[in-house]
N, CA, C and O of each residue as an XYZ file, in Angstrom:
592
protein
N     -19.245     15.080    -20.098
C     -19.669     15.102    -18.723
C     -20.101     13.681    -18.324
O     -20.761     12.957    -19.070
N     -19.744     13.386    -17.280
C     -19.831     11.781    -16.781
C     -20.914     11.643    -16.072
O     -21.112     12.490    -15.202
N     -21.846     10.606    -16.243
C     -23.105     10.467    -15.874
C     -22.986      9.384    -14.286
O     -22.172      8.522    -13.954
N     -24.327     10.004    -13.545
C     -23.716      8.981    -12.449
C     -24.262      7.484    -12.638
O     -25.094      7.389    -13.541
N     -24.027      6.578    -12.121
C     -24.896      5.346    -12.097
C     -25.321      4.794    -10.670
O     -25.023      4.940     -9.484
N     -25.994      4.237    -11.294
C     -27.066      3.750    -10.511
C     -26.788      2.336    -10.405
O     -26.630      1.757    -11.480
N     -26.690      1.615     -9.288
C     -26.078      0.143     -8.503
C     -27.262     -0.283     -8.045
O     -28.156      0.536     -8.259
N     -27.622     -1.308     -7.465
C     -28.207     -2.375     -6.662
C     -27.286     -3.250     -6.183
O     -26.649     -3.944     -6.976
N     -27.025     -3.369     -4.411
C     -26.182     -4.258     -4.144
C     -27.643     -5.251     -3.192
O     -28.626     -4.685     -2.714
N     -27.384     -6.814     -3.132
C     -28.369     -7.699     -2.891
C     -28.053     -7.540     -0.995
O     -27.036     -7.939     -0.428
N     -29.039     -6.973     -0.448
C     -28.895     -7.197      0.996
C     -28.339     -8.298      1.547
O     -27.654     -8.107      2.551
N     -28.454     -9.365      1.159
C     -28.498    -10.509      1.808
C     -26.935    -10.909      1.506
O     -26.270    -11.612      2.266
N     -26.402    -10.291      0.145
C     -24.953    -10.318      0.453
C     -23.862     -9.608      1.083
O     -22.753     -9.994      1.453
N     -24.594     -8.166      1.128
C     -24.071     -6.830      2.186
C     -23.942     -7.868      3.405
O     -22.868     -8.263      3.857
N     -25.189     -8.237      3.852
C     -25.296     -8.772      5.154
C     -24.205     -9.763      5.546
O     -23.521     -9.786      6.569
N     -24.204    -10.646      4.401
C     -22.734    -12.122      4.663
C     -21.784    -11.442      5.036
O     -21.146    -11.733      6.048
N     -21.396     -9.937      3.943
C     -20.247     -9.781      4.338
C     -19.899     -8.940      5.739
O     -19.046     -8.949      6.626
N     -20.722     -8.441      5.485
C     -20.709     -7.515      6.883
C     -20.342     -8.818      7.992
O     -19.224     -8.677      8.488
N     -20.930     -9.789      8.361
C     -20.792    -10.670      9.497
C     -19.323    -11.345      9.321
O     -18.469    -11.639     10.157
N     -19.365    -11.480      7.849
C     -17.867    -12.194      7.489
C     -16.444    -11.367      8.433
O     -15.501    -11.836      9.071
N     -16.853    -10.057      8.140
C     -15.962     -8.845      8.515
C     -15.876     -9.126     10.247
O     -14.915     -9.227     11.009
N     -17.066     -9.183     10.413
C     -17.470     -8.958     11.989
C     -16.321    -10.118     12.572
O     -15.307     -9.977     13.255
N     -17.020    -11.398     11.932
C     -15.951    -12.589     12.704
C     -14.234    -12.164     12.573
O     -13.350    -12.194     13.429
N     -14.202    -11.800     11.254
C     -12.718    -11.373     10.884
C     -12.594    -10.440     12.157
O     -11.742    -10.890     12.923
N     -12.986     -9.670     12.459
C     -12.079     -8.382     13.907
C     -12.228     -9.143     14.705
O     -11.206     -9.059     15.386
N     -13.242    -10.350     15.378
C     -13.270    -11.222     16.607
C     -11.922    -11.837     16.894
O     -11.202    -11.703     17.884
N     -11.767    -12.476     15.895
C     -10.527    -13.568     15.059
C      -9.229    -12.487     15.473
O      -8.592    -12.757     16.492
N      -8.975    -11.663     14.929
C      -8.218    -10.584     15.198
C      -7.556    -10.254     16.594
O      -6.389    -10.310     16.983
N      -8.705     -9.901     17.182
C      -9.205     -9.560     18.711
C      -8.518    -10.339     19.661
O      -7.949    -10.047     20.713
N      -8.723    -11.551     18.969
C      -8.188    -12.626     19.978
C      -7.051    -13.354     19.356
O      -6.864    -14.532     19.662
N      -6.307    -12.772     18.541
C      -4.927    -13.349     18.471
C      -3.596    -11.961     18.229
O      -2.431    -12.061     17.842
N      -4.490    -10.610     18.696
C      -3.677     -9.502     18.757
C      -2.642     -9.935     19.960
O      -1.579    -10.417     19.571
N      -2.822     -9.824     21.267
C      -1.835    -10.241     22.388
C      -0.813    -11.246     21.890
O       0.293    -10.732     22.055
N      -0.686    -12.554     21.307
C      -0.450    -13.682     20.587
C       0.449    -12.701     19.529
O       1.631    -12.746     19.868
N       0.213    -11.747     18.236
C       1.164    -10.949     17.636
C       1.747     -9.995     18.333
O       2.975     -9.917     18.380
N       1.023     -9.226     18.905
C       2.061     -7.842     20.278
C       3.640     -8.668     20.924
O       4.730     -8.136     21.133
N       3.252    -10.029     21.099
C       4.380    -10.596     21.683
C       5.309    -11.183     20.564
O       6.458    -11.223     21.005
N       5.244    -11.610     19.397
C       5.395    -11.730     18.020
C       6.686    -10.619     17.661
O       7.790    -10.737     17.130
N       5.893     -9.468     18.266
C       6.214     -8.575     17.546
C       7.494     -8.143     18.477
O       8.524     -7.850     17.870
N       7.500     -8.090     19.779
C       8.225     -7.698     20.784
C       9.452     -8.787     20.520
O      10.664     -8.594     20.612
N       8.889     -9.734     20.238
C      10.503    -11.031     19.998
C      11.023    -10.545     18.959
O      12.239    -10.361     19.020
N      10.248    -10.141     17.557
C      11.094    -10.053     16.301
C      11.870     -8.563     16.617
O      12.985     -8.305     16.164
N      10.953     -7.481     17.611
C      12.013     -6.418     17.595
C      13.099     -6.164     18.718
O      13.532     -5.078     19.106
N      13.384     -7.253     19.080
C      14.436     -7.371     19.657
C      15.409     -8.265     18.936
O      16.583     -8.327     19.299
N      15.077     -8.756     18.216
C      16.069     -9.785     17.195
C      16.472     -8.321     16.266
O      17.648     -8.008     16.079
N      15.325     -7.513     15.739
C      16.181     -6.814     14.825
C      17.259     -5.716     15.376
O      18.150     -5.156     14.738
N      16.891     -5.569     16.823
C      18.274     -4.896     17.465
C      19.357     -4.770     17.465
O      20.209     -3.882     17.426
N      19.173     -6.748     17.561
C      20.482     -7.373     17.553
C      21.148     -7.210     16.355
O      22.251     -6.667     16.411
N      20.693     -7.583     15.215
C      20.914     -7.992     13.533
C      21.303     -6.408     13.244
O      22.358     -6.269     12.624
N      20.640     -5.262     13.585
C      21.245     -3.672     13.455
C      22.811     -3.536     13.903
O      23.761     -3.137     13.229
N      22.774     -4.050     15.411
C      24.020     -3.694     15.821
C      24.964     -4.633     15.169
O      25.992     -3.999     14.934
N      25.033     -5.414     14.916
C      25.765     -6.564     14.007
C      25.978     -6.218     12.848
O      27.033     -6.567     12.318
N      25.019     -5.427     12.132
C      25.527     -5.218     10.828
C      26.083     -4.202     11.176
O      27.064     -4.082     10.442
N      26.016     -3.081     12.137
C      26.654     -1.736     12.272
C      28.082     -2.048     12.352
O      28.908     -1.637     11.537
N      28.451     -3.087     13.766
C      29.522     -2.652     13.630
C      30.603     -3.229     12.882
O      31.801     -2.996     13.037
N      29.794     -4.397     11.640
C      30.745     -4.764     10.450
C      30.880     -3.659      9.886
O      31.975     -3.444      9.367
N      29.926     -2.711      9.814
C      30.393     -1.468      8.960
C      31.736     -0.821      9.317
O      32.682     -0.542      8.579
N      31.546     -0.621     10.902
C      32.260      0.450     11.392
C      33.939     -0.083     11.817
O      34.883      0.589     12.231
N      33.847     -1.424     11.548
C      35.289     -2.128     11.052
C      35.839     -1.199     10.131
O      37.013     -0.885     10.326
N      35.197     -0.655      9.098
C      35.900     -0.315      7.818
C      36.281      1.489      7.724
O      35.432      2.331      7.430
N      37.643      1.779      8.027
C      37.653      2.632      8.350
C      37.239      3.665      7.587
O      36.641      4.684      7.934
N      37.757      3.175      6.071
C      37.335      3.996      4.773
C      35.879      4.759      4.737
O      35.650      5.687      3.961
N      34.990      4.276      5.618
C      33.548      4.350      5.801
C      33.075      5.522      6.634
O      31.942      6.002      6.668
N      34.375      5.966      7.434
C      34.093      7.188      8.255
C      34.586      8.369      8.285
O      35.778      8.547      8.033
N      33.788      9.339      8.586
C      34.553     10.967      8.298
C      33.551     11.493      9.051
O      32.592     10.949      9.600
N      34.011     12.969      8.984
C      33.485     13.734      9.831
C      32.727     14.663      9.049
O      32.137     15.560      9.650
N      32.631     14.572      7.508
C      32.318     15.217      6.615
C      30.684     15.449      6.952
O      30.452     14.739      7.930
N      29.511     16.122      6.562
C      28.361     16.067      6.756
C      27.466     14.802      5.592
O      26.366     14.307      5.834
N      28.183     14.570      4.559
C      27.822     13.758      4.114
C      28.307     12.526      3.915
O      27.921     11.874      2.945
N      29.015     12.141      4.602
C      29.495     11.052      4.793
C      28.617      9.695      5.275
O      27.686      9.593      6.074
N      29.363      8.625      4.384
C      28.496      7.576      4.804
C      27.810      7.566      6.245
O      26.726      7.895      6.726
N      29.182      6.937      6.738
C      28.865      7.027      8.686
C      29.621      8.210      8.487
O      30.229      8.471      7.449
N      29.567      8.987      9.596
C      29.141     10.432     10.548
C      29.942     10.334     11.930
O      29.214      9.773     12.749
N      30.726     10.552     12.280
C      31.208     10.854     13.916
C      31.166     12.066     13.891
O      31.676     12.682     12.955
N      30.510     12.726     14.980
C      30.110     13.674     15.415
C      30.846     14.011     17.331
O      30.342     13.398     18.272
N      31.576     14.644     17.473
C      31.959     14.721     19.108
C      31.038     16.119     19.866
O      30.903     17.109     19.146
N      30.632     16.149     20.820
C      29.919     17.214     21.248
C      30.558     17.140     22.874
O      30.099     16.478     23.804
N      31.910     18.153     22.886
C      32.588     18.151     24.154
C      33.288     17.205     24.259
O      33.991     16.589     23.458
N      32.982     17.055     25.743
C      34.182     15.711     26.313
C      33.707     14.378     26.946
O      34.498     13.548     27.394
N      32.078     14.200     26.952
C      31.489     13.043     27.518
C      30.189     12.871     26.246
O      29.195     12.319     26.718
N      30.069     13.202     24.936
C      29.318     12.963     23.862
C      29.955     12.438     22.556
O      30.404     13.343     21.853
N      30.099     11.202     22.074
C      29.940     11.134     20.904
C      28.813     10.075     19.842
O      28.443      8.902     19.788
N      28.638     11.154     19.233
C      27.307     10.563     18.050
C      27.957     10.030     17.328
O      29.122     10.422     17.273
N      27.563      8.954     16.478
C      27.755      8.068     15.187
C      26.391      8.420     14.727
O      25.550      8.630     15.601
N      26.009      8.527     13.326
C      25.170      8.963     12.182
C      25.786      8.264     11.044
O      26.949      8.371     10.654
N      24.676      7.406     10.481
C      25.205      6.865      9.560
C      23.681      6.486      8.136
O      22.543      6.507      8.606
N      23.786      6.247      6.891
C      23.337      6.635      5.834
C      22.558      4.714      5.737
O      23.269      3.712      5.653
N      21.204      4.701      5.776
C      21.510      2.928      5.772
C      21.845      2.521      4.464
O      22.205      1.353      4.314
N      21.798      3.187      3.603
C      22.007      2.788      2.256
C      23.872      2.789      2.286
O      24.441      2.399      1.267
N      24.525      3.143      3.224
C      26.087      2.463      3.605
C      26.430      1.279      3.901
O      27.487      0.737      3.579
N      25.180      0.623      4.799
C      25.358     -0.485      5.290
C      24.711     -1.601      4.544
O      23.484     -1.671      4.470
N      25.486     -2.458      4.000
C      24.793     -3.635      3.277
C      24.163     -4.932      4.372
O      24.630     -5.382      5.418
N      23.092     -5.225      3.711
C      22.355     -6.185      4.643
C      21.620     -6.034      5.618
O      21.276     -6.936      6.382
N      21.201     -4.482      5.712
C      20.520     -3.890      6.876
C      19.532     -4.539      6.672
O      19.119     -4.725      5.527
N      18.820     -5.122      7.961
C      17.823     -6.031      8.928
C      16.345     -4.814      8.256
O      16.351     -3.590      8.132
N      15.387     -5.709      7.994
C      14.137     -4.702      7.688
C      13.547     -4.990      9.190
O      13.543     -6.044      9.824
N      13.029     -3.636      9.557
C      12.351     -3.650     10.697
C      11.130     -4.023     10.737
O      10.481     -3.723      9.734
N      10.413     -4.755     11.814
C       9.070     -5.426     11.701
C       8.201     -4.404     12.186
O       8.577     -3.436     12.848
N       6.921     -4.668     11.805
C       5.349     -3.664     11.676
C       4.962     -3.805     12.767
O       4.823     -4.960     13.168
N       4.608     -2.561     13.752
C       3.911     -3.402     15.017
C       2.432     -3.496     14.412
O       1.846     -2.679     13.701
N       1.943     -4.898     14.970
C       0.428     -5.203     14.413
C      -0.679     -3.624     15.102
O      -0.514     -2.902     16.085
N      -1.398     -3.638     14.372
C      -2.574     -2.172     14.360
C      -3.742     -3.335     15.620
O      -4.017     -4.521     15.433
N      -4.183     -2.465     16.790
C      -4.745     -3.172     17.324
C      -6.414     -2.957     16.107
O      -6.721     -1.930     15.501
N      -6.993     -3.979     16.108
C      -7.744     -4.599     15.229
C      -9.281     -3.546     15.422
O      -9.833     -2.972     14.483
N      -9.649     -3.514     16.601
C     -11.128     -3.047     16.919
C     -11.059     -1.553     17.688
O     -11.822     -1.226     18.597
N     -10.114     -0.815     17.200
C      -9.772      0.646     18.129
C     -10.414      1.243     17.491
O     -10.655      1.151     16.288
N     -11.009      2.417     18.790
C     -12.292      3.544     18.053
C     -11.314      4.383     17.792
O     -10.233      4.723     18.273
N     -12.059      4.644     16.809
C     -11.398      6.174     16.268
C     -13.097      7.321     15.832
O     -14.148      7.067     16.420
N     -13.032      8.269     14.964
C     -13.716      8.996     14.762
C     -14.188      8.892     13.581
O     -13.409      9.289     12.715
N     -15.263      8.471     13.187
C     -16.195      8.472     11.862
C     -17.106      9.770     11.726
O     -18.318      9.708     11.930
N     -16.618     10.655     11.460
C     -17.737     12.251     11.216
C     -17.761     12.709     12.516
O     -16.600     12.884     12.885
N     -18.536     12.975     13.354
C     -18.757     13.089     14.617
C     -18.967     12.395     15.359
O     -19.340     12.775     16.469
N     -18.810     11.037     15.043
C     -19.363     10.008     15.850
C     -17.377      8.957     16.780
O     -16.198      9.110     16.463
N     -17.804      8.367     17.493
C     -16.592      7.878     18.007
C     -16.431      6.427     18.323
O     -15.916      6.170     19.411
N     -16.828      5.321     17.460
C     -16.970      4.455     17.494
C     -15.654      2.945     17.154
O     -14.436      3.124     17.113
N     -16.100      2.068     17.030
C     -14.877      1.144     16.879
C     -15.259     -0.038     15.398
O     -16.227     -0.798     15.417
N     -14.438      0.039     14.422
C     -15.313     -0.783     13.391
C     -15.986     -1.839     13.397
O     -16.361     -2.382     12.358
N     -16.242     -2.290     14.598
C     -17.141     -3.180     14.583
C     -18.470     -2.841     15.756
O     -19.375     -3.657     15.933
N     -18.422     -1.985     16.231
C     -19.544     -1.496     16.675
C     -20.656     -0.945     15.421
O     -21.821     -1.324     15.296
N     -19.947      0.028     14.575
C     -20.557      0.866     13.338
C     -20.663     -0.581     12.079
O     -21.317     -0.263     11.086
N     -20.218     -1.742     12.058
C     -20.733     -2.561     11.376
C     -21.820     -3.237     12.214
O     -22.855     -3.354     11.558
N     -21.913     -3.729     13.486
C     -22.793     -3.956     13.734
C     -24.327     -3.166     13.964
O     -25.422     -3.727     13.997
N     -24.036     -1.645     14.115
C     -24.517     -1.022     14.009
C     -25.454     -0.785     12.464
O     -26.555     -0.234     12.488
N     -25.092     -1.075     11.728
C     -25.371     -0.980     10.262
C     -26.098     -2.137     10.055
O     -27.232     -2.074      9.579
N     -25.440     -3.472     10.438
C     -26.371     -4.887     10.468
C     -27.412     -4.884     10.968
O     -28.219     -5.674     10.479
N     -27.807     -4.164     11.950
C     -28.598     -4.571     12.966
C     -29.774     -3.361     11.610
O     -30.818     -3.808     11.135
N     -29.546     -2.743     11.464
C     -30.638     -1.969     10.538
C     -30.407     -2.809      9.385
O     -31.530     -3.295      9.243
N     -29.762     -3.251      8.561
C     -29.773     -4.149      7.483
C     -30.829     -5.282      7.821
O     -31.855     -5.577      7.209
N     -30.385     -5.733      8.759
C     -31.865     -7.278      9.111
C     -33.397     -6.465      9.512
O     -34.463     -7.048      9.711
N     -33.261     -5.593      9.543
C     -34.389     -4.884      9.787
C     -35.182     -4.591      8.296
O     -36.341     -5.004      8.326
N     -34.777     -3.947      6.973
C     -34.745     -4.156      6.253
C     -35.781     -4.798      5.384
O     -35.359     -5.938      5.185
N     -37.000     -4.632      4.726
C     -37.672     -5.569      3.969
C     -36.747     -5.552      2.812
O     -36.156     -6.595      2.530
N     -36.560     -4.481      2.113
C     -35.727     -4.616      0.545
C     -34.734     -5.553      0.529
O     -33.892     -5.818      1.387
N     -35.009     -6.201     -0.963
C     -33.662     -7.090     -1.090
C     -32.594     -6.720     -1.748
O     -31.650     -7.474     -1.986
N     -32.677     -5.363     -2.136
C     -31.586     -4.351     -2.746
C     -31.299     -3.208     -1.853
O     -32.092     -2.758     -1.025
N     -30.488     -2.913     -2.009
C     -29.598     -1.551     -1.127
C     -28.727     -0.726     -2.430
O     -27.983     -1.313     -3.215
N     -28.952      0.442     -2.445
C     -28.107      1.324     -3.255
C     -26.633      1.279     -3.099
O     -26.064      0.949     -2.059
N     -26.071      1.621     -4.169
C     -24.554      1.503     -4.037
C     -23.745      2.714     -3.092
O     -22.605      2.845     -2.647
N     -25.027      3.515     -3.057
C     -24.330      4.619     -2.039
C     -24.210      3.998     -0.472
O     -23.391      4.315      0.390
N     -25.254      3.050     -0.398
C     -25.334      2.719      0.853
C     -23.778      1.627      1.076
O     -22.915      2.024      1.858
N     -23.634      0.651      0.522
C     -22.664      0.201      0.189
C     -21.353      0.421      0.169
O     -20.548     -0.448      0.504
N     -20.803      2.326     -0.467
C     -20.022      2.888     -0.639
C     -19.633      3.597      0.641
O     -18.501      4.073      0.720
N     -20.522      3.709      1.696
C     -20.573      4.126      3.157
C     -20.121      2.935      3.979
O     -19.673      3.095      5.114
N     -20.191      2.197      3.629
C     -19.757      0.575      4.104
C     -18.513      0.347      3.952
O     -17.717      0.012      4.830
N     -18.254      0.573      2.515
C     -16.497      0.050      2.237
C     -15.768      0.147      2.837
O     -14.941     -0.748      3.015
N     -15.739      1.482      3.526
C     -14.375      1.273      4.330
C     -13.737      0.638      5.952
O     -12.646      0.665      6.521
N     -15.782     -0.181      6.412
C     -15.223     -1.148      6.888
C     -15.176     -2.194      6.815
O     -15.140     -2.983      7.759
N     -15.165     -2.477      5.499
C     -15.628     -4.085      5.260
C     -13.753     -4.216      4.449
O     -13.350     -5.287      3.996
């Protein structure tokens, strides 16, 4: 049976980091717009680089059927529909698609509460400097992690 332990983390370094964190989402904050547009250029480049590699594929006739498992897929539905479906592991050199950046300081829901990670870190600081002890438990700490 596994015993629990017992931590001491030094306030005064909770505290660095906590502020460290804080500047980090500021920093963030203000170069999200700066990546959103980043991001809008690279996903229109990978549009391009998709359809480019597609239709080297679709040069190759060997590559198409109507089969359900077929590499590429033509599909007709009537007389004004046709689908292409295709496997990317058919197409060599497929373009990796870019991440849209996570906006940095968005509330979401912590227990019942509805806050933004840097409100609930500052929130936490502001009782940390309050604080005489120069130790804090690791539980307290372990409530922390996940926004630091």
């Amino acid at each position: 049976m596994a015993r629990a332990i017992s931590v001491k983390i030094p306030t005064a370094l909770l505290i660095a980091e906590i502020e460290a964190k804080i500047a980090s989402i500021d920093a963030s904050v203000e170069s999200y717009a700066d990546d959103l547009k980043e991001y809008e250029v690279a996903k229109e480049k990978y549009r391009i680089d998709l359809a480019v590699a597609i239709s080297k594929v679709m040069l190759n006739k060997d590559t198409i059927s109507y089969e359900y498992d077929a590499p590429i897929r033509v599909v007709t539905y009537g007389d004004n529909r046709i689908q292409i479906e295709f496997k990317p592991s058919a197409v060599a050199g497929l373009p990796e698609m870019p991440q849209q950046p996570q906006e940095p300081n968005r509330r979401t829901w912590y227990g019942r509460d509805y806050y933004s990670p840097k409100e609930m870190l500052e929130k936490n600081l502001k009782v940390l400097r309050m604080t005489t002890q120069e130790e804090v438990s690791g539980s307290t700490y372990g409530a922390l992690i996940e926004f630091l």
